[in-house]
BABAVEX-313199 format. One record per residue: residue in three letters; x negated, y, z of N, C-alpha, C in turn. Coordinates in steps of 0.001 Angstrom, whole numbers, plus 524288, in hexadecimal, padded with zeros to 5 digits. Atoms other than C-alpha are relative to their C-alpha. Layout:
ALAXYZXYZXYZ ...
This chain:
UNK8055F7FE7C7FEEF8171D7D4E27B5627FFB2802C080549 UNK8014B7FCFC7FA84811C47DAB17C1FA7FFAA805DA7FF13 UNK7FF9F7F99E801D0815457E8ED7C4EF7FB628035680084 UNK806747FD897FF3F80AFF7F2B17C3417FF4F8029F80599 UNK800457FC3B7FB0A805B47F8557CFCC7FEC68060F7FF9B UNK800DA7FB8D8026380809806DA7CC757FEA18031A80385 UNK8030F7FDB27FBAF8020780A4A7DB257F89E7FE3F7FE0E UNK8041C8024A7FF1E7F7FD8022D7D9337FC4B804E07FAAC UNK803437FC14804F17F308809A47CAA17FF1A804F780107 UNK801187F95F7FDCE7F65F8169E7CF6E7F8B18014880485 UNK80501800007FD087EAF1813377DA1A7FA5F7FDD77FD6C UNK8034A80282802557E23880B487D1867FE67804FA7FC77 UNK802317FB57804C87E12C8186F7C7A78006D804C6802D5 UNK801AA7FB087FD627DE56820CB7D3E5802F580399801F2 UNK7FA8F7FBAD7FF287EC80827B97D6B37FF8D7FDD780649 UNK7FD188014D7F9BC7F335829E17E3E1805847FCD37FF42 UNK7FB0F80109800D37FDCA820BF7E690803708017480538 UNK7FD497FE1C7FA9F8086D8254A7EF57805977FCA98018C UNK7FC3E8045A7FF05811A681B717F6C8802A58017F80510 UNK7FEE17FCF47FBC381AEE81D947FFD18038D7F9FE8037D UNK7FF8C8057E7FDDA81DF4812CD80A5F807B07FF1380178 UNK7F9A08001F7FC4182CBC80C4F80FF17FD507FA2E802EF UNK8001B803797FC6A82BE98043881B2B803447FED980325 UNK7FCC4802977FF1B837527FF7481B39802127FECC7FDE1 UNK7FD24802B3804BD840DB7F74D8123C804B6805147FDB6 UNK7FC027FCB880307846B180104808D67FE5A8006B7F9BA UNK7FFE27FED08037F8455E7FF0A7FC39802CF8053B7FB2F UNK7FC6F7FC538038684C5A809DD7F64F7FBA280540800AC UNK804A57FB8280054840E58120C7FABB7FB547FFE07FE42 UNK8043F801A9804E5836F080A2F7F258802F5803657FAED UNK7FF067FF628050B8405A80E607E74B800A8807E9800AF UNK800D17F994800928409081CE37EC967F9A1804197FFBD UNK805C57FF08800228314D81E057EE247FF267FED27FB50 UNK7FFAF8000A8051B8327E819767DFFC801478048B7FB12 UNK7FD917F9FA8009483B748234D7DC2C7FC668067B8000F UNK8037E7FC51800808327E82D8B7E1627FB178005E7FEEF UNK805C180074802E3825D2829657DBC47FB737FF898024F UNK80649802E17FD2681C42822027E5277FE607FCD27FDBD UNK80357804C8803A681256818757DFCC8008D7FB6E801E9 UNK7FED7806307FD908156680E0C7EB01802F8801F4804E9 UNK7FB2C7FF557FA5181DA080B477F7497FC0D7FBB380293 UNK800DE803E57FB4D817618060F802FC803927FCF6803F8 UNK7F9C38029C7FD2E820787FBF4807D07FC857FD53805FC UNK8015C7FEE57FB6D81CC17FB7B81606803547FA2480369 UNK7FD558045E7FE4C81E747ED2381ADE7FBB97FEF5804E0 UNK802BA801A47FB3F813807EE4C82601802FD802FA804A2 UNK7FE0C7FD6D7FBFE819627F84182EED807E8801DE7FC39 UNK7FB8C7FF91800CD825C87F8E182637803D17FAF480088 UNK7FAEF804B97FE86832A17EFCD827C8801B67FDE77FBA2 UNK8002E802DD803048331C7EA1981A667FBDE7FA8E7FFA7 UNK801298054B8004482F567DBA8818027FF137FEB57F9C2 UNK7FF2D800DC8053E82BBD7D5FB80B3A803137FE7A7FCC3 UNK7FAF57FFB4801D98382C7D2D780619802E38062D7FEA5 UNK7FD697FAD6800CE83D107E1C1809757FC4A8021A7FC7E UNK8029F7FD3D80490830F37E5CF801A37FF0E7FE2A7FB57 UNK7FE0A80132804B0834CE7DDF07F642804008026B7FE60 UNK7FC1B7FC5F8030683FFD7E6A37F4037FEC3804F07FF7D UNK804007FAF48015B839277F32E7F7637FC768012A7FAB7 UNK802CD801A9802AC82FAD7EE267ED95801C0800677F970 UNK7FD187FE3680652839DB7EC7A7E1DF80230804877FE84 UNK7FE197FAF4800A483E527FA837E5427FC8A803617FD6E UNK8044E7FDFD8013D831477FE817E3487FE3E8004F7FB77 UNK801028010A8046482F4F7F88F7D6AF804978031E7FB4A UNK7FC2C7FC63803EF83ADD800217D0677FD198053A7FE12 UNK8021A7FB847FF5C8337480BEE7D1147F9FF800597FE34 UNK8034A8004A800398267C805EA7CEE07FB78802E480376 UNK801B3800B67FBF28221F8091D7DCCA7FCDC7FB3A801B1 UNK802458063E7FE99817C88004E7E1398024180041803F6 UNK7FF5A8022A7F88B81A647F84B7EDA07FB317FE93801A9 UNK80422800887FE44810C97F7DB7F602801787FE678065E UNK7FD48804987FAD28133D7EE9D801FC7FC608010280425 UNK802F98016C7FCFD80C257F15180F9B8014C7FAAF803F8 UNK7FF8C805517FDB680A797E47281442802067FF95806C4 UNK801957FF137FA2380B937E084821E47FC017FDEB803B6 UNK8046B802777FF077FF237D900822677FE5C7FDF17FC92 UNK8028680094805807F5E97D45781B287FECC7F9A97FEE1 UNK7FF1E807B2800B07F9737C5D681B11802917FF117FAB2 UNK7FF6F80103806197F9287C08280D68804EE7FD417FF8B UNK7FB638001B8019B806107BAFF80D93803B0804687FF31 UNK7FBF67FAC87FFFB80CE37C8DC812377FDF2802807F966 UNK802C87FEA5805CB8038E7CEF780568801D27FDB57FB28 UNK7FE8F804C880630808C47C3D67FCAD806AD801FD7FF81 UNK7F8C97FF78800CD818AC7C55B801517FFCD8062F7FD44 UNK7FED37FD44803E6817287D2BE7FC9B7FFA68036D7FB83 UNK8033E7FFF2804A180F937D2F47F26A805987FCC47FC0E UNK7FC1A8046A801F881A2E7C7297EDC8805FF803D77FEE2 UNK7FBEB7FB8780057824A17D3AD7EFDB800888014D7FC92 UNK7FFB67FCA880459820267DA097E61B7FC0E805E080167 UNK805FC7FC207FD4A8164B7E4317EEA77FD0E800757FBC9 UNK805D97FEE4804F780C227EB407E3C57FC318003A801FB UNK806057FFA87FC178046A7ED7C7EF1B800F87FE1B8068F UNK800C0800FF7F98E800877EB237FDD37FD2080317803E2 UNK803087FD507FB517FD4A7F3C8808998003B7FB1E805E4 UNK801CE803827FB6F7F6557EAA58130F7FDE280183803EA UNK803847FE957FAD97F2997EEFE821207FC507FD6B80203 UNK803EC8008D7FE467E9B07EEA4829077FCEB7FBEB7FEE9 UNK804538038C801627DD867E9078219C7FC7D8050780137 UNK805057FB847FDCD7D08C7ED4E827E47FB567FCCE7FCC9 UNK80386802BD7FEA27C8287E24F8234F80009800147F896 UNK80128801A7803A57C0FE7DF77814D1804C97FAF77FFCC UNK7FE24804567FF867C6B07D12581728805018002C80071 UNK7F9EA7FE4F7FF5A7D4B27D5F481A2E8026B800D97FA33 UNK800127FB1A804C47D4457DF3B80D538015A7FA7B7FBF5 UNK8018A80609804CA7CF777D0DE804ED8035D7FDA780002 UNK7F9E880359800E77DABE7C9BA80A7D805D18014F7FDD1 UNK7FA7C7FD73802A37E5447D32B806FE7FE6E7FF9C7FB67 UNK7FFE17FF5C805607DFD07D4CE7F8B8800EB7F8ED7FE1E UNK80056804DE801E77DE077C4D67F7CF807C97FE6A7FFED UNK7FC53801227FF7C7EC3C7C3247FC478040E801DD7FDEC UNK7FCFE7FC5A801F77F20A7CDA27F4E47FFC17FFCB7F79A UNK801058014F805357ED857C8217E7967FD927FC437FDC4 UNK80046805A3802777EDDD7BD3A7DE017FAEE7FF1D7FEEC UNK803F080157803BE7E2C97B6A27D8B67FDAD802B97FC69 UNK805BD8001B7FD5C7D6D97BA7D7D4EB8011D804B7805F8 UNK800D97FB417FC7D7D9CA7C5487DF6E800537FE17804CA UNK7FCA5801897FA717DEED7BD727EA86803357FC2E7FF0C UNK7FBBE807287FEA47E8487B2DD7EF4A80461801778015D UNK7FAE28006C7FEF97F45D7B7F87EF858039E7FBC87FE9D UNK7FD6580257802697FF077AFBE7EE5D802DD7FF007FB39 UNK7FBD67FF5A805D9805267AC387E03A804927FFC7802D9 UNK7FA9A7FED8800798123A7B0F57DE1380261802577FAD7 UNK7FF407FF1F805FD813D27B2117D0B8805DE800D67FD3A UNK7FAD78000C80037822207B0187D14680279804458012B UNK7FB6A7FB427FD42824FC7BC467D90F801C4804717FD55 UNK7FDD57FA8D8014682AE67CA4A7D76C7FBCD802207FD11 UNK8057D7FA7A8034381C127D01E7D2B17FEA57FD4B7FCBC UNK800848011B8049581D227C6B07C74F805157FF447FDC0 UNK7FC0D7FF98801AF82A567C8E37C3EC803727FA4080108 UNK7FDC7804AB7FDB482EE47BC327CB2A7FEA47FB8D7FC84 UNK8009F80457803C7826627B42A7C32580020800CE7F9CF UNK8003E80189804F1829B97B7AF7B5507FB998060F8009E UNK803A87FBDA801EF81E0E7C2997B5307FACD7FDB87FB6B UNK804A58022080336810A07BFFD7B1D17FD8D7FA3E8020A UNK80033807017FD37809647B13C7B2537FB90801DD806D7 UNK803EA800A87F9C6802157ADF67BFB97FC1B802E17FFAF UNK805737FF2A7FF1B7F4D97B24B7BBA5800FC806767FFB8 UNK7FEF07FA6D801CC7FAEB7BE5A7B4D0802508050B80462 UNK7FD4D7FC4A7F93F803037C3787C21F7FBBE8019980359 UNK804FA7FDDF7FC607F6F27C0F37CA3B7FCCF804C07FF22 UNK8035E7FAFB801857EF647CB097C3D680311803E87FEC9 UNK7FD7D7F9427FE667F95B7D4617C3438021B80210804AF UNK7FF8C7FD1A7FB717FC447D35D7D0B37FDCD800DD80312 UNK804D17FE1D7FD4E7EEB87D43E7D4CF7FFCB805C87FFD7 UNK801BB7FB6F803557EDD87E00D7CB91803C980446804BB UNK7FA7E7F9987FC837FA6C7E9017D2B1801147FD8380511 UNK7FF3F800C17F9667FA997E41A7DF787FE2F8049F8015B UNK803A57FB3A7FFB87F6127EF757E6547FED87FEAF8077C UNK800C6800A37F9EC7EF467EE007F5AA7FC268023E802E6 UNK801E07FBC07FC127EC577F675800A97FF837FDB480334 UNK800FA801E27F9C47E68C7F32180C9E800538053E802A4 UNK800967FB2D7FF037E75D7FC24815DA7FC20800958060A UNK804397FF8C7FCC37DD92801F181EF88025A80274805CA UNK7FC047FFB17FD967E2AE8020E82C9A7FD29800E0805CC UNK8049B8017B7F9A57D69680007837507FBC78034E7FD6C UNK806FE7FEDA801E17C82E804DC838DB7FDBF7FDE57FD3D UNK801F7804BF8048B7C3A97F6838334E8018F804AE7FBE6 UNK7FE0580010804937CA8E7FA8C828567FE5F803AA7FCF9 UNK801E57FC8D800A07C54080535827617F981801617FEC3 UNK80489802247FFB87B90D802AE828ED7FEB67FC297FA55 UNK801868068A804E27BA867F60D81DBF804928022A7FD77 UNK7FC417FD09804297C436800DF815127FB587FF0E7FA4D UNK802557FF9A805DB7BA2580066809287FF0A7F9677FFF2 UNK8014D806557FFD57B7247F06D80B09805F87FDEB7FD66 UNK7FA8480101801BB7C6F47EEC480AA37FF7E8019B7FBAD UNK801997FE64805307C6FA7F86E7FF6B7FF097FB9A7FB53 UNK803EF8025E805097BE017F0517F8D8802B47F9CF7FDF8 UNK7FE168069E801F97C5CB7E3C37F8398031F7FD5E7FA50 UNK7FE4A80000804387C9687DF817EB60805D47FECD7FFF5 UNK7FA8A801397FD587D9B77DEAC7EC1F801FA803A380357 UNK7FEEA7F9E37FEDF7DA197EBD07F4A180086802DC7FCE8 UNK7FEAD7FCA9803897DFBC7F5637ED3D7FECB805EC801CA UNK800C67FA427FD1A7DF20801447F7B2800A97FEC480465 UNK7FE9A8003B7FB1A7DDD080256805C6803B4804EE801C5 UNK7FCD87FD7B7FE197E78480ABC80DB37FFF77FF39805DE UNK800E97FEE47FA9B7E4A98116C81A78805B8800D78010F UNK7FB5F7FF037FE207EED1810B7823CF7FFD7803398057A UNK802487FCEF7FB2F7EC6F81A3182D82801FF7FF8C804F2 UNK7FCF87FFDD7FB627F63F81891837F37FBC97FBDA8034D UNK80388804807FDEF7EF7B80A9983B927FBCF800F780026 UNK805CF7FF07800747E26380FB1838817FE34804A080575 UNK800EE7FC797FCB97E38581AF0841C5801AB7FC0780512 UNK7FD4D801797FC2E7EB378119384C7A7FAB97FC33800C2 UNK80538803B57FFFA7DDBF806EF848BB7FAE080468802C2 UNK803217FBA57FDCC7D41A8132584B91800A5802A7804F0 UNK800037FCB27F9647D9C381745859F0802B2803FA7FF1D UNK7FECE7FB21800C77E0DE82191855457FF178058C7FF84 UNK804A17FA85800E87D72D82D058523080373802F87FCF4 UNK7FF9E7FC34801107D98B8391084D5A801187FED17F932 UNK7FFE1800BE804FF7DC5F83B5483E357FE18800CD7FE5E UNK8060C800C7803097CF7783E39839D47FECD7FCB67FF83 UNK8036A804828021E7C9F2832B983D51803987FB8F7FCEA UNK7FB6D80414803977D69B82B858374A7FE3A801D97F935 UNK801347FE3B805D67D2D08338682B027FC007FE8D7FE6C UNK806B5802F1801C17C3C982FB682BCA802B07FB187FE56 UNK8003C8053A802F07C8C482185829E6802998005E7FC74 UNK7FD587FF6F803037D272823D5820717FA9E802C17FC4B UNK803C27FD16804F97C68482C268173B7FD797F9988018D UNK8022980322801867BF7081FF181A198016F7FC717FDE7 UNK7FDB7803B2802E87C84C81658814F380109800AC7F93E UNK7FEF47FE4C8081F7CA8381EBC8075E7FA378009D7FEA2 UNK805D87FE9F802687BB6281FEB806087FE3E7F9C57FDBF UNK802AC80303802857BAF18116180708802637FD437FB52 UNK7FE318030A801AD7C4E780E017FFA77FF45800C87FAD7 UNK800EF7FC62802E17C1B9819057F4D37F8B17FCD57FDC7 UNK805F18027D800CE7B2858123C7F537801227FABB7FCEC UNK8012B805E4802E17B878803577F23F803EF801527FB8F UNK7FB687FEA4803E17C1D4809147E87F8058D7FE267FE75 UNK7F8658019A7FFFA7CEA3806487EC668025F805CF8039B UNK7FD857FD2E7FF887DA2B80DA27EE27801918015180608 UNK80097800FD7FA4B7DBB5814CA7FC148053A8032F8023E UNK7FBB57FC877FE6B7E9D8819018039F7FFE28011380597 UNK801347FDFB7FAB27EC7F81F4281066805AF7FFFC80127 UNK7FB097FEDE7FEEF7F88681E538176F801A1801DD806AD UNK8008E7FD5F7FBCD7FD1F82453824387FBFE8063780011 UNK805117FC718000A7F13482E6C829C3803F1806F07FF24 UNK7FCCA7F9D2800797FD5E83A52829DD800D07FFDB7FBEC UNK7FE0C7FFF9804B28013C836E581D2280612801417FF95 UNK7FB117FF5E7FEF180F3883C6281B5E80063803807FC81 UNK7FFF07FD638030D8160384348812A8801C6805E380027 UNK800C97F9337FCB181612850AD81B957FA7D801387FEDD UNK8066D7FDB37FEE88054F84F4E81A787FEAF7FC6F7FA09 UNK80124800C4804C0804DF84E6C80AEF7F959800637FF4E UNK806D87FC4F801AB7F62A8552C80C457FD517FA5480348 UNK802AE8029E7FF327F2E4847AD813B37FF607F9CC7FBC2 UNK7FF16800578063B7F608840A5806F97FD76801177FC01 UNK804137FC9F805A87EE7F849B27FCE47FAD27FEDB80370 UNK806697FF997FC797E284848D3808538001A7F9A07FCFD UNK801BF804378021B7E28A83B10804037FF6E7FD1B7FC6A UNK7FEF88010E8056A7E5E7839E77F7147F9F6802827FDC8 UNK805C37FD02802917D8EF8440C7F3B67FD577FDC3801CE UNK8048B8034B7FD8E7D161839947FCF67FF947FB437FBD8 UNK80063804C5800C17D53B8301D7F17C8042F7F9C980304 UNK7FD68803827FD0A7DEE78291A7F9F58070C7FF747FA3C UNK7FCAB801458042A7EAA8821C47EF39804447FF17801C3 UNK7F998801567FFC57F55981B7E7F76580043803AD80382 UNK7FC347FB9F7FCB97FDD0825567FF3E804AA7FF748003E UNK7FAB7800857FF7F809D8822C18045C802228035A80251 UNK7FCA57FF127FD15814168280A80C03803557FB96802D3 UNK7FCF5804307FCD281E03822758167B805DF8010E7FE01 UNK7FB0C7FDDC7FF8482D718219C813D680111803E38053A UNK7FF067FC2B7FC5982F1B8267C820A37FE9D806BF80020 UNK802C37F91D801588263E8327081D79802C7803277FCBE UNK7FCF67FBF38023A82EA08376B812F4806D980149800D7 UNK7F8F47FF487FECE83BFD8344E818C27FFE9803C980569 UNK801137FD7F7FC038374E83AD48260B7FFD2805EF7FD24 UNK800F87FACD802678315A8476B81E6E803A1802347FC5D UNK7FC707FF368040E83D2584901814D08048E800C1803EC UNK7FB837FE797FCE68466A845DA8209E7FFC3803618031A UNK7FF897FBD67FD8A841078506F828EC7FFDE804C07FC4F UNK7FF9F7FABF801918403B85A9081F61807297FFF380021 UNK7FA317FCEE8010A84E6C85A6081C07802B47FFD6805D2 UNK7FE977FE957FC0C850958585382AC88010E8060F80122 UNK802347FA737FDFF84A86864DB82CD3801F6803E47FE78 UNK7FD8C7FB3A800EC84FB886D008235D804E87FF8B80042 UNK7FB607FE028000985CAE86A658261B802DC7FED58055B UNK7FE33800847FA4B85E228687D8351E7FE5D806F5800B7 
């Protein structure tokens, strides 16, 4: 049978989920983010150096633990969406979509019938290589726990954040601030924050789930974290780098 998406429920019944990213091929740190009790792992295949193959093993590390995987794509071309979805991926973080029409194609491509045109694969890993459930029976459960984020990355997007939202097959949008601030000219962090409140107002209006990543997020500025969690904001991650950096300078420190 298809595994449950235990990110996906946690968000569907209103919780925070907290995920913490590797962007780079190491599985052994899916099974240690397991270990310490995150809800998902952002496996980082747009600006990270894993391929879909390396995040098929990441992926089964993940599942020991009952860690979702959650795959950022590296575009939003319905074959890349399909290979790793076909992995075994519970979910998909997809960049830069600004457009209603963008939003429609990722949900159409990202799910079976009635939902979309993904490709059958009935045979693969997310039906137990075939002996799971029948054709009709898989489709609808892997409509059901798929889980998919677009993420909000431009002004457009910003601008057409509650339209996206609204697309049936979106699950949650996710501001990405770095690009959003680098799309905006580079202003000040107010007005990076005005768009960021406007993206959780619209996304909070079409009633889907809304995350924030970047924007000084780190795990030195915990209080920018709780600021967004009381705004209603669900996914929250962290970076590997962020806690191997902040862990490796403290014990630097106290013992140089």
């Amino acid at each position: 049978m298809v595994r449950t998406n235990r990110t996906k429920a946690k968000l569907l019944a209103g919780e925070v989920a907290l995920g913490a990213n590797l962007n780079f091929y190491a599985p052994i740190m899916a099974e240690l983010y397991g270990v310490m009790g995150f809800d998902w792992i952002w496996i980082d295949c747009e600006h990270g150096s894993s391929n879909d193959s390396e995040s098929e093993n990441v992926i089964r590390a993940a599942e020991l633990y009952d860690l979702t995987p959650i795959v950022r794509v590296p575009n939003a071309d319905p074959s890349t969406l399909l290979r790793f979805l076909d992995r075994g991926a519970q979910g998909l973080i997809i960049p830069h979509i600004s457009t209603k029409e963008e939003a429609e194609a990722v949900a159409r491509a990202s799910h079976y019938h009635p939902m979309g045109d993904r490709s059958s694969a009935t045979g693969g890993r997310t039906n137990r290589l075939g002996s799971g459930l029948s054709p009709a029976e898989y489709y609808e459960a892997a409509n059901r726990e798929t889980l998919i984020i677009t993420m909000i990355e431009t002004p457009e997007a910003v601008d057409n954040a509650r339209d996206i939202a609204s697309v049936p097959g979106v699950d949650a949008i996710l501001v990405g601030s770095s690009d959003l601030t680098q799309a905006m000219g580079m202003p000040g962090p107010a007005e990076v924050d005005a768009a960021i409140d406007r993206v959780i107002s619209a996304g909070k209006a079409a009633g889907k789930v809304v995350g924030v990543a970047g924007a000084g997020m780190t795990v030195t500025n915990l209080d920018r974290y709780k600021h967004f969690a009381s705004q209603g904001v669900q996914l929250l991650s962290a970076g590997v780098q962020d806690f191997i950096r902040q862990s490796g300078g403290e014990f630097l420190a106290a013992l140089r």
